[in-house]
mmCIF file of the N, C-alpha and C atoms, coordinates in Angstrom:
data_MODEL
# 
_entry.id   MODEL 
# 
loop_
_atom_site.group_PDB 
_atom_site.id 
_atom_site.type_symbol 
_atom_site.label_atom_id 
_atom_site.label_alt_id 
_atom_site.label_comp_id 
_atom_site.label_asym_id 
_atom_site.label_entity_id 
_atom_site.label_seq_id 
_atom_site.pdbx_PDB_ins_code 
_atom_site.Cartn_x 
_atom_site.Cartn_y 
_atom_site.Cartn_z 
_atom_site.occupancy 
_atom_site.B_iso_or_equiv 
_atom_site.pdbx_formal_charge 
_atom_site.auth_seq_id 
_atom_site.auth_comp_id 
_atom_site.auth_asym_id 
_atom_site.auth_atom_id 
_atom_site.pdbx_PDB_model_num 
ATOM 1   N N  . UNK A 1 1  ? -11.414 34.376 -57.912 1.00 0.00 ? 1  UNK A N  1 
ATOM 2   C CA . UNK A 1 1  ? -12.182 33.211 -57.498 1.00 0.00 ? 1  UNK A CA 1 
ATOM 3   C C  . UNK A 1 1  ? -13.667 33.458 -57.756 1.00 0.00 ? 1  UNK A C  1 
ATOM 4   N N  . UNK A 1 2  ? -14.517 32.550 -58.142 1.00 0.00 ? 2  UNK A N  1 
ATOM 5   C CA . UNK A 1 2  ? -15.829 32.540 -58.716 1.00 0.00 ? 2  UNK A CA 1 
ATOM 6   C C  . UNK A 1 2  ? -16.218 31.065 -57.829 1.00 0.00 ? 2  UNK A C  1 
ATOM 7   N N  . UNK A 1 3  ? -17.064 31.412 -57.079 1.00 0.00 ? 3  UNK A N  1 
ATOM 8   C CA . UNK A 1 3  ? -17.422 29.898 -56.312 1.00 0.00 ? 3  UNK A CA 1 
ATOM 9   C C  . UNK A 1 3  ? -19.202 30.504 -56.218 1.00 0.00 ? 3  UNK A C  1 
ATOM 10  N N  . UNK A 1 4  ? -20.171 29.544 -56.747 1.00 0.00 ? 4  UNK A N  1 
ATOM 11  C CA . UNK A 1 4  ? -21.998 29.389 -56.525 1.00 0.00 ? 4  UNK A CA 1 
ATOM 12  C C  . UNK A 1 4  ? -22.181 28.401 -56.108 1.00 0.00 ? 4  UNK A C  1 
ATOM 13  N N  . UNK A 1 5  ? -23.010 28.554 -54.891 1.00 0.00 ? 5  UNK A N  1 
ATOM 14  C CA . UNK A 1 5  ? -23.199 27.801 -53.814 1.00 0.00 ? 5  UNK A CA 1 
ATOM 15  C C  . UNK A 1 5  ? -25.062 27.894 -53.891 1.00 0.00 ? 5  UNK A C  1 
ATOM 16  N N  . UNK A 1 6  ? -25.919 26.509 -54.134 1.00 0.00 ? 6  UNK A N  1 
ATOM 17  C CA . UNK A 1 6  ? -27.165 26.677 -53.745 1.00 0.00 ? 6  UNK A CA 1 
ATOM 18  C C  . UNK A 1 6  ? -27.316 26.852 -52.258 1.00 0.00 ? 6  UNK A C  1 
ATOM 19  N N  . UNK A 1 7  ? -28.481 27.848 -51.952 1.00 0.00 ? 7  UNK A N  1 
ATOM 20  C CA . UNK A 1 7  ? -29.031 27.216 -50.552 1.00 0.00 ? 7  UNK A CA 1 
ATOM 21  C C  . UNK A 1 7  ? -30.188 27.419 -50.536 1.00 0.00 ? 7  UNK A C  1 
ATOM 22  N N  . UNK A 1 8  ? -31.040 27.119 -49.162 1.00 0.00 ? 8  UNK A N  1 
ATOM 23  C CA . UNK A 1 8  ? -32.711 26.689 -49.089 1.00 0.00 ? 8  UNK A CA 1 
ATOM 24  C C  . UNK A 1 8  ? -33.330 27.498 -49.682 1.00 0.00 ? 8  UNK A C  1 
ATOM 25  N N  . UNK A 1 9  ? -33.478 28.856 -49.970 1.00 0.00 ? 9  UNK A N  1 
ATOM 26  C CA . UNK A 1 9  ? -34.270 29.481 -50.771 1.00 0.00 ? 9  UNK A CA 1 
ATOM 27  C C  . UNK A 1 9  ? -33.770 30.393 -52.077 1.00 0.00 ? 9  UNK A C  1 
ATOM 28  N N  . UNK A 1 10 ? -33.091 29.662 -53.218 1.00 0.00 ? 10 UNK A N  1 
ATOM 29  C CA . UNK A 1 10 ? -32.135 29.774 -54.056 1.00 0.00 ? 10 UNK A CA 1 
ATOM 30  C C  . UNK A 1 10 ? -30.530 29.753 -54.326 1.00 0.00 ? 10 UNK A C  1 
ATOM 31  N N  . UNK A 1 11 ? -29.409 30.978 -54.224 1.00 0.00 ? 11 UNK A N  1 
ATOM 32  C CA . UNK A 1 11 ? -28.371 30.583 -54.720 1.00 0.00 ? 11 UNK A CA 1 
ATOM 33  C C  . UNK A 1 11 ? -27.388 31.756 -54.330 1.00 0.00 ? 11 UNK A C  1 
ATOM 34  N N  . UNK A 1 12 ? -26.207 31.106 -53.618 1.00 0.00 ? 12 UNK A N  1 
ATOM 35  C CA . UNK A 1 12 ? -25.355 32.763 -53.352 1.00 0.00 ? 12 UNK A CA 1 
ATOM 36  C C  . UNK A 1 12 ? -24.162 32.737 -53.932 1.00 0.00 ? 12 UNK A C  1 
ATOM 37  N N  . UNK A 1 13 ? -23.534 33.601 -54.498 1.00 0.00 ? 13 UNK A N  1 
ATOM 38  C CA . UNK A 1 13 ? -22.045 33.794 -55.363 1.00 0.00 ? 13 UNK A CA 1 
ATOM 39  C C  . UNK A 1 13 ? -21.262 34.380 -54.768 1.00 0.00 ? 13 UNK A C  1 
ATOM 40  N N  . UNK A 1 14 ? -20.049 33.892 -54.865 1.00 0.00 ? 14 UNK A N  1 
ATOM 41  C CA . UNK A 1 14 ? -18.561 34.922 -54.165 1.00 0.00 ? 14 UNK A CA 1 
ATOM 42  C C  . UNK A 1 14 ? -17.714 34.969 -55.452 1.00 0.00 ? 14 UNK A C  1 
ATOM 43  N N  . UNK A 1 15 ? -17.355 36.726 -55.989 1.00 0.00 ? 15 UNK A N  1 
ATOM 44  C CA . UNK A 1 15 ? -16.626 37.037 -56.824 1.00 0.00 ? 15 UNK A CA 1 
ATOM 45  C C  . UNK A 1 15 ? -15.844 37.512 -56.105 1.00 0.00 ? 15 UNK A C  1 
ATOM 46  N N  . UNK A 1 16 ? -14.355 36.928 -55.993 1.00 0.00 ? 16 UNK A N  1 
ATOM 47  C CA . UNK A 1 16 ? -12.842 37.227 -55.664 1.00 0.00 ? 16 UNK A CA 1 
ATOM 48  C C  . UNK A 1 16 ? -12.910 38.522 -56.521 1.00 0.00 ? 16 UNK A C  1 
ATOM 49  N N  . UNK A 1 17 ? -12.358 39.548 -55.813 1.00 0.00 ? 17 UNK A N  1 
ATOM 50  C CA . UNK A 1 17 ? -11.461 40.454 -56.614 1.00 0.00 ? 17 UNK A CA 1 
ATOM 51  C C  . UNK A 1 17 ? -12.197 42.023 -57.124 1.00 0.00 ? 17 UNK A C  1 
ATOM 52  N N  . UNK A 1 18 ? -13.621 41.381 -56.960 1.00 0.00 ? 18 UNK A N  1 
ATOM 53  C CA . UNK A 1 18 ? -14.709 42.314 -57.917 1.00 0.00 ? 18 UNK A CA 1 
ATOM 54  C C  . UNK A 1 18 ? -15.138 43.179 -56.639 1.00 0.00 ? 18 UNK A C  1 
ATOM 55  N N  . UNK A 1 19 ? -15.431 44.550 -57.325 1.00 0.00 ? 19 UNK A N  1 
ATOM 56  C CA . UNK A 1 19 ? -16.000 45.537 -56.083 1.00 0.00 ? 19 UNK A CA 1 
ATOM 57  C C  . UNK A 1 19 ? -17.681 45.207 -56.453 1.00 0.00 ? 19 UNK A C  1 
ATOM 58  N N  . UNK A 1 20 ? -18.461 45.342 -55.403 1.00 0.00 ? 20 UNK A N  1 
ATOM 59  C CA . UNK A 1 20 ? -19.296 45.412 -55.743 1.00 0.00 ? 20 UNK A CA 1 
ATOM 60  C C  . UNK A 1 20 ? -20.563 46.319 -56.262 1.00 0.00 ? 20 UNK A C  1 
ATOM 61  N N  . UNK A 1 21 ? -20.061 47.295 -55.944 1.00 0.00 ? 21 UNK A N  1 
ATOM 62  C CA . UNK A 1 21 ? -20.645 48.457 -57.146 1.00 0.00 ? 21 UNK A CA 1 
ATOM 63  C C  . UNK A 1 21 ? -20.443 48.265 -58.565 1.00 0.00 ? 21 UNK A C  1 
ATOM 64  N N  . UNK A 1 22 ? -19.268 47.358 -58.972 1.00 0.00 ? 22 UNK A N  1 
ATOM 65  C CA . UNK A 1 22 ? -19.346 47.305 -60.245 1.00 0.00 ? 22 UNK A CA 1 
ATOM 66  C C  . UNK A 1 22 ? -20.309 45.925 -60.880 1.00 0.00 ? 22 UNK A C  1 
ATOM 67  N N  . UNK A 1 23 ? -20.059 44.865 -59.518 1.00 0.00 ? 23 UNK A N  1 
ATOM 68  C CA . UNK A 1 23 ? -20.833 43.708 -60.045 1.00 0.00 ? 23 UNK A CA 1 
ATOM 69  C C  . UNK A 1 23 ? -22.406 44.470 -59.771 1.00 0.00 ? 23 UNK A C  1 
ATOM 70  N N  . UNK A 1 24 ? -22.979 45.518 -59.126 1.00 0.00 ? 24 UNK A N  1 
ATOM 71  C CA . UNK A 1 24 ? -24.375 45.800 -58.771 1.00 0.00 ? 24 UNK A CA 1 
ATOM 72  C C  . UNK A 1 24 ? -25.192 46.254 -60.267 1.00 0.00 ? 24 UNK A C  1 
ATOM 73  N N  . UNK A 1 25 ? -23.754 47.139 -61.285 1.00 0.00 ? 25 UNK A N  1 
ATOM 74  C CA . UNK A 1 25 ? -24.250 47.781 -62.089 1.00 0.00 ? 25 UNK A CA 1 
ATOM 75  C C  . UNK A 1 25 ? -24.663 46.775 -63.249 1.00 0.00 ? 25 UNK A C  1 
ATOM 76  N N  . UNK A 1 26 ? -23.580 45.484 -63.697 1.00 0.00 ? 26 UNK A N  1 
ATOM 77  C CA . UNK A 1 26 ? -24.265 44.363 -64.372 1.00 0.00 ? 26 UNK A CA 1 
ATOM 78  C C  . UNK A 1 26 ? -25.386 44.243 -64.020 1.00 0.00 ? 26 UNK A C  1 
ATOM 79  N N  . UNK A 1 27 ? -25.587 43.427 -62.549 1.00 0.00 ? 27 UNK A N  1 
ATOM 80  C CA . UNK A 1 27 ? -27.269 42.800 -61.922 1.00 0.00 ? 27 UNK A CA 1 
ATOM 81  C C  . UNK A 1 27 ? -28.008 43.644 -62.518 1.00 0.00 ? 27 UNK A C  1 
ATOM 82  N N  . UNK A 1 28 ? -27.642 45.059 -62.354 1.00 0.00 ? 28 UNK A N  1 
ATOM 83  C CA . UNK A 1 28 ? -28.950 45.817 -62.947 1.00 0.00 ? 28 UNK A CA 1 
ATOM 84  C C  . UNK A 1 28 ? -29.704 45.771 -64.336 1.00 0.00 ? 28 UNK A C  1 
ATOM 85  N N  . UNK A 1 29 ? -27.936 45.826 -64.607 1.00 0.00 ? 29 UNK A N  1 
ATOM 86  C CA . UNK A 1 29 ? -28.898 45.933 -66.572 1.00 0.00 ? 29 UNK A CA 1 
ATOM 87  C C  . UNK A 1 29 ? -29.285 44.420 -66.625 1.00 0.00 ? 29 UNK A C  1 
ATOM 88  N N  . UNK A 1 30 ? -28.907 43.425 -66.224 1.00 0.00 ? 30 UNK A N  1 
ATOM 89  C CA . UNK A 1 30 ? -29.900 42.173 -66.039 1.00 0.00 ? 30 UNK A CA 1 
ATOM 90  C C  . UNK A 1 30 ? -31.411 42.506 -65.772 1.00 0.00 ? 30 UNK A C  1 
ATOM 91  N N  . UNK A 1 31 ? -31.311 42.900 -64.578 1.00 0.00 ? 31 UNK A N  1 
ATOM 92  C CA . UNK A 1 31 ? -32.797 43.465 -63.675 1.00 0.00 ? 31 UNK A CA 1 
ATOM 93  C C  . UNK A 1 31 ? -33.504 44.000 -65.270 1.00 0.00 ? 31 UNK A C  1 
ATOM 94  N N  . UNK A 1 32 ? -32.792 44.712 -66.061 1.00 0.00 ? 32 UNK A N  1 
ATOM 95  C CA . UNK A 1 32 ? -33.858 45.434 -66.894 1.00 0.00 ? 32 UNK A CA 1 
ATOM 96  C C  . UNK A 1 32 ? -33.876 45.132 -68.156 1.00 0.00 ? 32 UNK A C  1 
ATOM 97  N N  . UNK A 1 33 ? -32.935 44.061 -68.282 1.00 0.00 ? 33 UNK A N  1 
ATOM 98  C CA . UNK A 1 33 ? -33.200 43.401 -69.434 1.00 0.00 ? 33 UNK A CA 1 
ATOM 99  C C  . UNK A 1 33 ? -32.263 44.156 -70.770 1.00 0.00 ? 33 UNK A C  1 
ATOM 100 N N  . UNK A 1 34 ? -31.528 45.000 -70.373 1.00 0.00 ? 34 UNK A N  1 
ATOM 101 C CA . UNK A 1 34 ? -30.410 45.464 -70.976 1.00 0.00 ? 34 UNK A CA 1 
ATOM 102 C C  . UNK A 1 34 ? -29.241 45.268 -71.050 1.00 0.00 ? 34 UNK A C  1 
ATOM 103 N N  . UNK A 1 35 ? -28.793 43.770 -70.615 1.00 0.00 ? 35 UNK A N  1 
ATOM 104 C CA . UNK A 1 35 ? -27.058 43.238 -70.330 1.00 0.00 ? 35 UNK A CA 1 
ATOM 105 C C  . UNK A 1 35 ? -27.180 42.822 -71.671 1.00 0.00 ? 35 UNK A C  1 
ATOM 106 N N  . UNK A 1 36 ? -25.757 43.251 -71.556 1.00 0.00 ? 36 UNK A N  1 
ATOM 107 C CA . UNK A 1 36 ? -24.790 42.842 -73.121 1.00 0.00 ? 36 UNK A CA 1 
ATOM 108 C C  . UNK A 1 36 ? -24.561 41.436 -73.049 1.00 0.00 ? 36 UNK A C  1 
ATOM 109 N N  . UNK A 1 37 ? -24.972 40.331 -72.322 1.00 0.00 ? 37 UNK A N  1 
ATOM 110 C CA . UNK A 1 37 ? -24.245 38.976 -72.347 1.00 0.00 ? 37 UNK A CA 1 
ATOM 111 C C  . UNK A 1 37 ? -25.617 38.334 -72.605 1.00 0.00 ? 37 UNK A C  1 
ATOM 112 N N  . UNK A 1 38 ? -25.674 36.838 -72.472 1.00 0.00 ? 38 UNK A N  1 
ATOM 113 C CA . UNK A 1 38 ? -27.036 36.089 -72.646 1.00 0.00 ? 38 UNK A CA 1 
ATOM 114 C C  . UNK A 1 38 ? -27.609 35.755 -71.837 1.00 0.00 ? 38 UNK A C  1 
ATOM 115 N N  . UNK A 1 39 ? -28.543 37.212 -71.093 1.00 0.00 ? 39 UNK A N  1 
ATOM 116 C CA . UNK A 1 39 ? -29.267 37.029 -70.020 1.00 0.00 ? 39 UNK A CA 1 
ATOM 117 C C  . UNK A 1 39 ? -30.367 35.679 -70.498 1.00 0.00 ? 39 UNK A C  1 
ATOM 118 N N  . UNK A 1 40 ? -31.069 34.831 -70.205 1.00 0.00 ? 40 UNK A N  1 
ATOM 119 C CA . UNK A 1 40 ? -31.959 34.259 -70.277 1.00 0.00 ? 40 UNK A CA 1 
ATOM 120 C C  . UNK A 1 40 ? -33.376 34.957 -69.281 1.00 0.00 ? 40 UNK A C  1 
ATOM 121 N N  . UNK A 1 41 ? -34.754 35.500 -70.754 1.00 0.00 ? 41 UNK A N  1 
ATOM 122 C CA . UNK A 1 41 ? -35.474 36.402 -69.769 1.00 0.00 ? 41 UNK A CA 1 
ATOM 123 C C  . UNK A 1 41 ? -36.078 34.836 -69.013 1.00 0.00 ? 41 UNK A C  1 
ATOM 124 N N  . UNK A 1 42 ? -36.098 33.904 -69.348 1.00 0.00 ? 42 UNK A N  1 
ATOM 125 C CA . UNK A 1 42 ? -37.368 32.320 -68.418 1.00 0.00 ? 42 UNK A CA 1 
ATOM 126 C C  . UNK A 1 42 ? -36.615 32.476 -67.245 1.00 0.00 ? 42 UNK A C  1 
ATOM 127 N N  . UNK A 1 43 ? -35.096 32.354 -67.587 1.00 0.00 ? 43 UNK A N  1 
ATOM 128 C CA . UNK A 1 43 ? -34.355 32.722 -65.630 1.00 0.00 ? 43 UNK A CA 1 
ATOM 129 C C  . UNK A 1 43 ? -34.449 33.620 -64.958 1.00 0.00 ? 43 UNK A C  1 
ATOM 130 N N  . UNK A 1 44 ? -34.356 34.346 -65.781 1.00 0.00 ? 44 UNK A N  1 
ATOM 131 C CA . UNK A 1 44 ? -34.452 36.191 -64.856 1.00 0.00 ? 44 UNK A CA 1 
ATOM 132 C C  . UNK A 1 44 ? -36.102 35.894 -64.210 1.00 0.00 ? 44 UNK A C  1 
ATOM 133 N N  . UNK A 1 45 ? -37.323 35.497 -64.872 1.00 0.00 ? 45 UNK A N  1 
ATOM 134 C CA . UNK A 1 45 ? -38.278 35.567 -64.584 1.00 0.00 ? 45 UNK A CA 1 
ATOM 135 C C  . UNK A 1 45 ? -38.608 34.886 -63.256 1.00 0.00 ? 45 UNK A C  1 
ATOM 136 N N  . UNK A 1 46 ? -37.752 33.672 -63.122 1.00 0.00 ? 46 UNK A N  1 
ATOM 137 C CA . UNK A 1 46 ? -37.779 32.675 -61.588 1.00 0.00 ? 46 UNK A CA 1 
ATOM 138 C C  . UNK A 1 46 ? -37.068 33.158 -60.883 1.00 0.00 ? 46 UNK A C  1 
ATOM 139 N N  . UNK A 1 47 ? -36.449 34.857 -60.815 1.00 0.00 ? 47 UNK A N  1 
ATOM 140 C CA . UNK A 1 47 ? -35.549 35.386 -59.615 1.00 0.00 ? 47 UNK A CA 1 
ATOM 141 C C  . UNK A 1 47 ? -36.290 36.710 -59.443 1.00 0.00 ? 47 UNK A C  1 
ATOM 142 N N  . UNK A 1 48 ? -36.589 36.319 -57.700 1.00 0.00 ? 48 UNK A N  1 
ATOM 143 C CA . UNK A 1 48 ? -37.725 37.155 -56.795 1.00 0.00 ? 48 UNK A CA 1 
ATOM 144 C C  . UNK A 1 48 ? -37.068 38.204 -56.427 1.00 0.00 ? 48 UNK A C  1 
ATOM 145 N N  . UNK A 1 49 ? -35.308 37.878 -56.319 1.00 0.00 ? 49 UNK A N  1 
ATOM 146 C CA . UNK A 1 49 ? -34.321 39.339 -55.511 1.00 0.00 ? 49 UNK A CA 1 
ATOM 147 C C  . UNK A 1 49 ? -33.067 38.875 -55.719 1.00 0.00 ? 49 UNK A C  1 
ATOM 148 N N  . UNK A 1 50 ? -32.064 39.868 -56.484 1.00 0.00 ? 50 UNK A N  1 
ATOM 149 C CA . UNK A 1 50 ? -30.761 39.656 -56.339 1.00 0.00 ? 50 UNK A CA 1 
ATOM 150 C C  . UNK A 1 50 ? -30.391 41.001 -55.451 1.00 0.00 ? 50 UNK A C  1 
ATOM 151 N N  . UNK A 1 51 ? -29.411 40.128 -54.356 1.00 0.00 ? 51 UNK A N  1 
ATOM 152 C CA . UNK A 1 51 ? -28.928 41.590 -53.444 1.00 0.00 ? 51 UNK A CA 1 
ATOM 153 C C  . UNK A 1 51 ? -27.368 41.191 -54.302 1.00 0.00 ? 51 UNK A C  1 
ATOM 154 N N  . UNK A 1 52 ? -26.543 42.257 -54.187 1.00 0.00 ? 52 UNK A N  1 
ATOM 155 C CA . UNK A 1 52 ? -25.266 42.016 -53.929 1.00 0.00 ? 52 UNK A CA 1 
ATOM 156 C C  . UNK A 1 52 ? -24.399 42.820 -52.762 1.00 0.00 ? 52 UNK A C  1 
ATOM 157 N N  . UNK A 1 53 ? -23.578 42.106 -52.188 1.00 0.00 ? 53 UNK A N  1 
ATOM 158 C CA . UNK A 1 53 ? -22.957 43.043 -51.152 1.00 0.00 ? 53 UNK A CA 1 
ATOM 159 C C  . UNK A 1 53 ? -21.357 42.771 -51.214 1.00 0.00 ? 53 UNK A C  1 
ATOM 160 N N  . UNK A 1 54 ? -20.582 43.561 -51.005 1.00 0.00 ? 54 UNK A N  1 
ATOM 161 C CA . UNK A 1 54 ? -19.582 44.522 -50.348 1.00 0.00 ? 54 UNK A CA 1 
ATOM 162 C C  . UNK A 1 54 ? -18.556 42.831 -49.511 1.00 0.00 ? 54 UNK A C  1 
ATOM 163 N N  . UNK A 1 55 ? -17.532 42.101 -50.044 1.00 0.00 ? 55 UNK A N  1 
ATOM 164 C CA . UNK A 1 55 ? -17.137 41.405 -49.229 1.00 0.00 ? 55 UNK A CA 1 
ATOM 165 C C  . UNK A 1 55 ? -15.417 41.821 -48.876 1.00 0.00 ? 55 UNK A C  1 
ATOM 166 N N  . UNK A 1 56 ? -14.563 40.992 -47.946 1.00 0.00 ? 56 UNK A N  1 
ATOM 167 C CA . UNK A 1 56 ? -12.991 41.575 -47.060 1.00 0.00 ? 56 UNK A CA 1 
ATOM 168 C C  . UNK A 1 56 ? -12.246 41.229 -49.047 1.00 0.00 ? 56 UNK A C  1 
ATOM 169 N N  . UNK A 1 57 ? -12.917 40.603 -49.348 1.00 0.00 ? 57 UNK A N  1 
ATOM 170 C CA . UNK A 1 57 ? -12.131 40.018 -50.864 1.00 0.00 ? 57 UNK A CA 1 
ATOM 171 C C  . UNK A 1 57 ? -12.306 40.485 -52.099 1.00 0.00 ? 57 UNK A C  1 
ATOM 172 N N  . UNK A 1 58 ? -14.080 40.859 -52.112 1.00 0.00 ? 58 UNK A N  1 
ATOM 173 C CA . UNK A 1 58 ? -14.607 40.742 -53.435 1.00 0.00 ? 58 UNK A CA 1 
ATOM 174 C C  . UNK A 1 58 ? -16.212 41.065 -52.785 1.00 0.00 ? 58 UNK A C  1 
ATOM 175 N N  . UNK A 1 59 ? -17.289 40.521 -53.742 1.00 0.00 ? 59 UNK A N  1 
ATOM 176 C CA . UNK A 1 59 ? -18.112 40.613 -53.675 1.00 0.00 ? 59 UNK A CA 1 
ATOM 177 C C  . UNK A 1 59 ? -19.196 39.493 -53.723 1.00 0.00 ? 59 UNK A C  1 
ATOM 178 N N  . UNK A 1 60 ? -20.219 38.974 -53.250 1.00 0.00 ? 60 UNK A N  1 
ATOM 179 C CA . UNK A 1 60 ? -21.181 37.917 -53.095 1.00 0.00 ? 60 UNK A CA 1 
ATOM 180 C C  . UNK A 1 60 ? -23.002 38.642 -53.461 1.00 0.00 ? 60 UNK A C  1 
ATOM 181 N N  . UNK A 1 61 ? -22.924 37.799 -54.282 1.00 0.00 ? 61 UNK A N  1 
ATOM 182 C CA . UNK A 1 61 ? -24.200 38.227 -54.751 1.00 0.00 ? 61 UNK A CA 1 
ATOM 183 C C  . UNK A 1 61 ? -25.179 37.022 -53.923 1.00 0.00 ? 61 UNK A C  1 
ATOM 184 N N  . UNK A 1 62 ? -26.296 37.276 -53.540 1.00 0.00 ? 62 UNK A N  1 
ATOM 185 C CA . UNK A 1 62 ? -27.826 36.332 -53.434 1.00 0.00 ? 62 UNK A CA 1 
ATOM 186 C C  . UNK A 1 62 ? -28.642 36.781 -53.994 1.00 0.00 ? 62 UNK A C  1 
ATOM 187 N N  . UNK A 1 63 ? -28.858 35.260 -54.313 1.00 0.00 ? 63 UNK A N  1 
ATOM 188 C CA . UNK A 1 63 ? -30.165 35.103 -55.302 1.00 0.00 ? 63 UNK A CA 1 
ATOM 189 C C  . UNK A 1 63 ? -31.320 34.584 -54.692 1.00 0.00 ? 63 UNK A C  1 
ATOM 190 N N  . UNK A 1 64 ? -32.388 35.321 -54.937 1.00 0.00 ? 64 UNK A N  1 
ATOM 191 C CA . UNK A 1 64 ? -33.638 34.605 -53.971 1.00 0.00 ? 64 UNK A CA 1 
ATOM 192 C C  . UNK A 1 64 ? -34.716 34.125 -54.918 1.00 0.00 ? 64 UNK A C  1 
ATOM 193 N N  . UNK A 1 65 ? -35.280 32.659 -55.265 1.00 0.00 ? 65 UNK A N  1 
ATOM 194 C CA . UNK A 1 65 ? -35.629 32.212 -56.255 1.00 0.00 ? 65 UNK A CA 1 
ATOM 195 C C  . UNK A 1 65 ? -35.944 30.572 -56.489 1.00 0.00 ? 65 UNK A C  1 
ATOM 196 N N  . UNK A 1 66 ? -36.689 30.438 -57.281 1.00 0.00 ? 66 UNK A N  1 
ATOM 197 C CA . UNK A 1 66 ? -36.604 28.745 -57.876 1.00 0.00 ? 66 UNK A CA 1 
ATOM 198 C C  . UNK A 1 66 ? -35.397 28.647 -59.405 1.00 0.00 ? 66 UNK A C  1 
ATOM 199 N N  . UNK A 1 67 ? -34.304 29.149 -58.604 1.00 0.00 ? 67 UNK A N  1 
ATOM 200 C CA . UNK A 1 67 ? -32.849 28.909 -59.450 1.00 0.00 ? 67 UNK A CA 1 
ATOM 201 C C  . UNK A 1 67 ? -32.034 28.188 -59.082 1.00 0.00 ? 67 UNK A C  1 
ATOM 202 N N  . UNK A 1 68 ? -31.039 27.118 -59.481 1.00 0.00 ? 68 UNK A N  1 
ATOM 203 C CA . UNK A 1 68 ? -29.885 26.467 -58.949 1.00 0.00 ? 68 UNK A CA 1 
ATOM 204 C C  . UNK A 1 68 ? -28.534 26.976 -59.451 1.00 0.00 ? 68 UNK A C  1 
ATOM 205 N N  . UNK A 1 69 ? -27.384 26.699 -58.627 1.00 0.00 ? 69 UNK A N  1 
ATOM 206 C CA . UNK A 1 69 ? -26.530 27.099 -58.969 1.00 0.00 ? 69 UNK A CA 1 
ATOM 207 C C  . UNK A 1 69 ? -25.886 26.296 -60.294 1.00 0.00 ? 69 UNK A C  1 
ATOM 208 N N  . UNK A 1 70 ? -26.083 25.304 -60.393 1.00 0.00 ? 70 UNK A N  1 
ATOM 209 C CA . UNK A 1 70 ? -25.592 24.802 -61.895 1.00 0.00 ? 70 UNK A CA 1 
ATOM 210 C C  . UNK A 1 70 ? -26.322 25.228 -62.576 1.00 0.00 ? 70 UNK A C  1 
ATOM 211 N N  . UNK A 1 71 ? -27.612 25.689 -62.619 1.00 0.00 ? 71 UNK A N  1 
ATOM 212 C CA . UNK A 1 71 ? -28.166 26.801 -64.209 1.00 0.00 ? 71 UNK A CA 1 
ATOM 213 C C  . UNK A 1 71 ? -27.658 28.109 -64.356 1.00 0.00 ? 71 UNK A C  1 
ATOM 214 N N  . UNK A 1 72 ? -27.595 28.819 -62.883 1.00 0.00 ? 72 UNK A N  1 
ATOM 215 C CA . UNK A 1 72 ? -26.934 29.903 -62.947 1.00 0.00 ? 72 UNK A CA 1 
ATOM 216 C C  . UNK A 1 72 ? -25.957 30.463 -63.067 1.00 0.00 ? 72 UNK A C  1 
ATOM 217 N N  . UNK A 1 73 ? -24.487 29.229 -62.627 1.00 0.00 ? 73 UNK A N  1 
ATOM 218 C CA . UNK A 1 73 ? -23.193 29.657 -62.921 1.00 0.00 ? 73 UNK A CA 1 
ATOM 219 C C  . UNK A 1 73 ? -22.734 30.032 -63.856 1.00 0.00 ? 73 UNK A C  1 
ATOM 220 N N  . UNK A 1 74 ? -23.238 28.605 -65.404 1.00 0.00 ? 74 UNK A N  1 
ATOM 221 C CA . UNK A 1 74 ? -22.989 29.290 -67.020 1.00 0.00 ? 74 UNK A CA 1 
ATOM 222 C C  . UNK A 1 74 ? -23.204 30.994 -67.248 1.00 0.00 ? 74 UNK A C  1 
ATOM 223 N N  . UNK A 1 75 ? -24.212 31.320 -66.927 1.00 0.00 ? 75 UNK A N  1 
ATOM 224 C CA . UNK A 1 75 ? -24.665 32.462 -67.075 1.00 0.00 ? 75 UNK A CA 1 
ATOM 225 C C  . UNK A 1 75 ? -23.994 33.757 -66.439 1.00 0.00 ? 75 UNK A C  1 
ATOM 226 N N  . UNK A 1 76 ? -23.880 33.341 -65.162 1.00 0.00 ? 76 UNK A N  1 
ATOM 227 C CA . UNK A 1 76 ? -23.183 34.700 -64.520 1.00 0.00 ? 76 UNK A CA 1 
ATOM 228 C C  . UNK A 1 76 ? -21.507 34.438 -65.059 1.00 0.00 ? 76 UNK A C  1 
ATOM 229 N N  . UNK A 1 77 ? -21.109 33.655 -65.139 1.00 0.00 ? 77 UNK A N  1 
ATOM 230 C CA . UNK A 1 77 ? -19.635 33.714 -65.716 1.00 0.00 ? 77 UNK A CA 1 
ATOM 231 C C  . UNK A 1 77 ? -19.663 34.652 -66.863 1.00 0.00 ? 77 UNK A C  1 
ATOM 232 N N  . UNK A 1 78 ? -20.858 34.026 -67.676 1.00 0.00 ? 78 UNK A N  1 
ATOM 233 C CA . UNK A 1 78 ? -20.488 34.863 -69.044 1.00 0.00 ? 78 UNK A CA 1 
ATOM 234 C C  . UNK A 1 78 ? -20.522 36.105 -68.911 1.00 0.00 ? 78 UNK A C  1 
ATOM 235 N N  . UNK A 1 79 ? -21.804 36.735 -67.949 1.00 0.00 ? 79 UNK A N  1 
ATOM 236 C CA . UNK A 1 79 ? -22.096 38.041 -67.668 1.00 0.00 ? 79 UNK A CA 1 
ATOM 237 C C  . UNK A 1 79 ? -21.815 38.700 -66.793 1.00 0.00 ? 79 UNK A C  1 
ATOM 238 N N  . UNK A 1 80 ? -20.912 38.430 -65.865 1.00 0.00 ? 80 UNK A N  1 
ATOM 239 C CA . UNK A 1 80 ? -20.402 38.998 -64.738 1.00 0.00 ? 80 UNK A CA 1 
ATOM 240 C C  . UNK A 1 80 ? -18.711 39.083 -64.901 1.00 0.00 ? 80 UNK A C  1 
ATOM 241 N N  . UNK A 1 81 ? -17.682 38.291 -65.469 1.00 0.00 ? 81 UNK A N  1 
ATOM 242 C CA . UNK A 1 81 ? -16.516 37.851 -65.333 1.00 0.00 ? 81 UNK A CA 1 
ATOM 243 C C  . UNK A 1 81 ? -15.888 38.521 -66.762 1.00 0.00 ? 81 UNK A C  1 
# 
């Protein structure tokens, strides 16, 4: 399951299934501009903090930012999934 949800100060994700040490190590090479998928650097640039944490299912990333979840979903599908 892949569900992005906006809220008041950007955007939070729930990946069914995914540990999150492995989704942390993507975010990163995002963070540095080294992911193998089509990071966009203009988006990366409007995101202030991605946490990801540890969920009973999977894992949920937040995004803290002037991002929405319909710009961001294309993207993390490609690069996260």
């Amino acid at each position: 399951m892949f569900k992005v949800n906006n809220t008041q100060n950007g955007v939070k994700a729930f990946l069914g299934g995914f540990k999150a040490e492995d989704v942390n190590v993507k975010v990163q090479e995002c963070k540095d501009g080294n992911c193998s998928c089509n990071c966009d650097p203009q988006m990366m640039e409007k995101i202030e903090n991605i946490e990801v944490s540890s969920e009973e299912n999977g894992a949920s990333i937040t995004i803290t930012g002037d991002v929405k979840a319909e710009e961001l979903e294309p993207m993390m599908k490609e690069c996260l999934l």
